[in-house]
N, C-alpha and C positions, 0 to 999 in steps of 0.2 A: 535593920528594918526601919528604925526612927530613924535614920540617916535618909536612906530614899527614899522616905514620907515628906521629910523635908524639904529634901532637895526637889522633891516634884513638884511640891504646894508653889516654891520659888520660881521654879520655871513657868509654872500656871501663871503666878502673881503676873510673871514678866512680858509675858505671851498676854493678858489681858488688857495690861495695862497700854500694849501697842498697838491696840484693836482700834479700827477707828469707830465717831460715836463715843470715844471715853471723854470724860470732862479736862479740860486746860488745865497747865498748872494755872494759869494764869489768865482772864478775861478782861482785857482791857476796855474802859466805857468811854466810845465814839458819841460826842456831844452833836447834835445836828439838828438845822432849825428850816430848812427848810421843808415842803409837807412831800410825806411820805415815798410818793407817785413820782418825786422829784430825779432827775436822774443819775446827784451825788448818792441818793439814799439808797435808790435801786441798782443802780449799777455798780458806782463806785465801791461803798463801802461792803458791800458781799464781796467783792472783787479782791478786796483789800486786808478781809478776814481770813478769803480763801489763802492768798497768798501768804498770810504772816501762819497759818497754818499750817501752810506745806513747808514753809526754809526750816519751823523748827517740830517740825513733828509730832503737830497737833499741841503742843506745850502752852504756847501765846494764840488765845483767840479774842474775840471782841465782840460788843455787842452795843445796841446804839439806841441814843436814849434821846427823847423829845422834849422840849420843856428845861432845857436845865438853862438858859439864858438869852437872851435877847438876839438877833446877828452880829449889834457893835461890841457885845460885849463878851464874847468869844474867849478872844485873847488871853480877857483875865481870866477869865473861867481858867483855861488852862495853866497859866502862870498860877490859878493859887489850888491848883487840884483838885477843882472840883470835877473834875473829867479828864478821863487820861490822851485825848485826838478829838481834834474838831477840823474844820473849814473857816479859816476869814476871809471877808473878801476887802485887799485893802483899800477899797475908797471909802470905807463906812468911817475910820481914823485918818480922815485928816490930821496931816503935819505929823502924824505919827508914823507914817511909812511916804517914801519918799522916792526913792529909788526905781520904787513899781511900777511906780508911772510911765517907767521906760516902756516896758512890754505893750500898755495900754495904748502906746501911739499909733495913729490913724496911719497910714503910706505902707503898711507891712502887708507882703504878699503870702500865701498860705493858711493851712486848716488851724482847729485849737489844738492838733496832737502837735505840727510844729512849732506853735508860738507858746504849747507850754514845756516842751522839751527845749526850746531858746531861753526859756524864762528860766530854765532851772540851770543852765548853762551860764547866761550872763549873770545867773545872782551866783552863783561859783565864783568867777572869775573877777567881779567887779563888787557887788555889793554885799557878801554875805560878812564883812568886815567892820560894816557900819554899824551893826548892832541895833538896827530896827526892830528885828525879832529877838534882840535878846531877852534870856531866860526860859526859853522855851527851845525846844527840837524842830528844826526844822526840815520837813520829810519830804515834802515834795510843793512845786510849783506849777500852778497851772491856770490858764484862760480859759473864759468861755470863747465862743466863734465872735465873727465880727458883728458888733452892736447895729441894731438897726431901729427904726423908728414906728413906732406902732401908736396909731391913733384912730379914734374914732370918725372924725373928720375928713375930710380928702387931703392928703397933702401931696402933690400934683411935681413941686418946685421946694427948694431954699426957699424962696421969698416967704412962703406959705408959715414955715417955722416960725417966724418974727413973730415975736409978741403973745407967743403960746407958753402956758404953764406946763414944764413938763417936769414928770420923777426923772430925777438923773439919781445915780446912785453913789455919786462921790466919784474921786482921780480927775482922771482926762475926761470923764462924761461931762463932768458938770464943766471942764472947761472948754467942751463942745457946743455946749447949750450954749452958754455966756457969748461962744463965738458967734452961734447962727442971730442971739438974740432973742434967746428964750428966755423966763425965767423959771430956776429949778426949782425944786420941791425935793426936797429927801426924806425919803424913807425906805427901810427895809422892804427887801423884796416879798415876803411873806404879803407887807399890806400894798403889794400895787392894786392887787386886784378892788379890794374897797375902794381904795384912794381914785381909781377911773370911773367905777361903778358910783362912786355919788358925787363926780365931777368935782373934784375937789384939784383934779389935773386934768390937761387935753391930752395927755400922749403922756409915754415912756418909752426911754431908750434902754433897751434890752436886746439878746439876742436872740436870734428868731428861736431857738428852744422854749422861750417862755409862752409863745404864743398856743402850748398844748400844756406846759408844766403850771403853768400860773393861770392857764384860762382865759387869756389875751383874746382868745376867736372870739367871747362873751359880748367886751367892755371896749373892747381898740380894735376892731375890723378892719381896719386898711395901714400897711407897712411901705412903709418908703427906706430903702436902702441906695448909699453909695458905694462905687469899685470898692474895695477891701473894707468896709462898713466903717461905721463914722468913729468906732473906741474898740478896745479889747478890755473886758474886767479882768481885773489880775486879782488871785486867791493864792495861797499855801493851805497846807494841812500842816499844822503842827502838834506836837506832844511833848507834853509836861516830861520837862528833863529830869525827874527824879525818878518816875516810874520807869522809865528810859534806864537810869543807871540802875536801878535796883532788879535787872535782870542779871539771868549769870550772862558771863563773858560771851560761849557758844551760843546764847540765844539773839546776843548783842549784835552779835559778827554775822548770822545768819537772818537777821532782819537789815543788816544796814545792804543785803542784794536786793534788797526788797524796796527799798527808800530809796531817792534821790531821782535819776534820770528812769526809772523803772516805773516807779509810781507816775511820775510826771507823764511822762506818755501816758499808759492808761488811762491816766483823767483828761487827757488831752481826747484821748480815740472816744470815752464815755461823752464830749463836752458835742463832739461832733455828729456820734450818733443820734444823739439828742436833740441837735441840729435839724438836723433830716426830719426828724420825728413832729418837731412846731412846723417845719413844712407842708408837710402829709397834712397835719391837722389844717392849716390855713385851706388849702385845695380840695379838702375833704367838706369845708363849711363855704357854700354859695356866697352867702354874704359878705365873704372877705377878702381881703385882694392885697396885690404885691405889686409898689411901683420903684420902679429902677431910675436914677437919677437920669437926666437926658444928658448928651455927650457936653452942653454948653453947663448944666448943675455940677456936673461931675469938673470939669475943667476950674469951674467957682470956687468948689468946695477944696481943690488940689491949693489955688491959691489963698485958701483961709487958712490951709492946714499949716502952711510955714511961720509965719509967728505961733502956732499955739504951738507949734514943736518947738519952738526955739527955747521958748518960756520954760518950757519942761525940762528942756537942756538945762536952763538957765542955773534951775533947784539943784538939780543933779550936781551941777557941778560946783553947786558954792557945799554939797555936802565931803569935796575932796575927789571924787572922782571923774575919771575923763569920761566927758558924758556923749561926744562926738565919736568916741572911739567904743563904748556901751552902743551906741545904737547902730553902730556900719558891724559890729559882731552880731547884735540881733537880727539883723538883715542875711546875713552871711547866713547865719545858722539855720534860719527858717527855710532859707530858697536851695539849703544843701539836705534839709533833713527829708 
């Protein structure tokens, strides 16, 4: 009779413990700074729990915490464990990532699910060797949609650009600005919103999701956009490689379906929904409006774009790699995916 008291309490134990609703072995803490309403916080990373959930069985879950550091300073956070997955976005480390700037270049056709599924492709094949991100895990690669210009102002034309103070947010934006003749202002995307609101800048180049996540219809009521927008921001998510190793092997092998080109879509398809969504808002607010460069802006801005691409080639390739042969595969990859 103690034998099959036993053996049933066992089976209960076993049977309860596969119930969903039971606690993780394990909760991993998502560092995230952008606010709340944002559509890494809301979409992605639920997205991103659910899934590390389901490969290992409810075992590895996560949960996401406000405040634990700055947006530049991300990186370390997770290099020194203070948080086990964050978002960078690399233009905030100048000369600290280099590579990335590839994705960010202006001529690319397609949404942010292809240019971040290209992104996680080309840093495969070309850059994940350079050691940019080393010391950290890195899980997936992704873009927001194409940058566009959001200002209080009319801006009608290029010409209009000149001589305006805009947030660029680092990479290829701020060598955007430098091109048209603006002069940047950087800051974290958290303070655009103050930083327009008490004119401290005429404009920022963001992409149109910020004009409902950040509150752009507010403070920058009129957006000027060119053909395939004038930057792509490029980000990773990464995770502190120690937490990383200190799961078992089976949970290892069962999140790395989860990481790489997997993740990267998602955040690709979340960057684009989001898209849609600062549209809605713009059209939703009378006071704000959407101007498309004219056929002779658009032809200007094609021949500005070739030295600022060349430039970018330029880094790329004193970093060792073929940086001609990186961006005809980014191109490939986007207009195939």
């Amino acid at each position: 009779m103690k034998r099959i008291l036993i053996t049933g309490f066992a089976a209960a134990a076993l049977s309860l413990a596969s119930l969903p609703g039971q606690a993780a072995d394990t909760t991993l803490t998502i560092s995230s700074w952008a606010p709340p309403t944002h559509g890494v916080n809301a979409i992605i990373w639920p997205e991103l729990t659910r899934m590390m959930e389901d490969a290992t069985n409810g075992r590895i879950s996560a949960e996401v915490k406000y405040g634990l550091g700055s947006p530049p300073a991300q990186f370390d956070l997770i290099l020194d464990g203070a948080a086990d997955i964050t978002w960078i976005f690399h233009g905030y480390s100048p000369g600290r990532f280099v590579a990335t700037k590839m994705i960010e270049l202006p001529g690319y056709e397609g949404n942010a699910e292809a240019a971040s599924v290209a992104s996680w492709r080309a840093y495969q094949k070309y850059f994940s060797g350079l050691g940019e991100h080393e010391g950290v895990k890195v899980l997936a690669m992704m873009t927001h949609g194409p940058g566009v210009l959001h200002t209080n102002a009319d801006v009608n034309s290029l010409n209009d650009i000149s001589g305006m103070k805009l947030r660029l947010g680092g990479g290829v934006s701020g060598d955007v600005g430098a091109a048209l003749g603006a002069t940047g202002i950087r800051v974290p995307a958290p303070k655009v919103y103050e930083t327009l609101d008490s004119n401290a800048a005429d404009g920022v180049m963001m992409p149109m999701e910020a004009k409902k996540s950040f509150k752009l219809f507010e403070v920058a009521k009129n957006s000027y956009e060119v053909p395939g927008g004038f930057y792509r921001g490029s980000f990773a998510i990464i995770m502190n490689q120690d937490a990383f190793d200190g799961m078992s092997a089976s949970d290892r092998t069962a999140l790395e379906t989860v990481f790489g080109e997997t993740l990267s879509r998602m955040a690709g398809k979340a960057w684009d929904k989001i898209d849609l969504a600062g549209m809605a808002s713009l059209k939703e607010h009378a006071d704000n409006s959407m101007t498309t460069a004219s056929a002779e802006d658009a032809a200007k801005w094609q021949a500005l774009t070739g030295p600022l691409i060349e430039n970018v080639m330029a880094e790329v390739n004193a970093k060792g790699v073929d940086a001609s042969a990186a961006h005809a595969f980014i191109k490939e990859q986007m207009a195939a995916d």
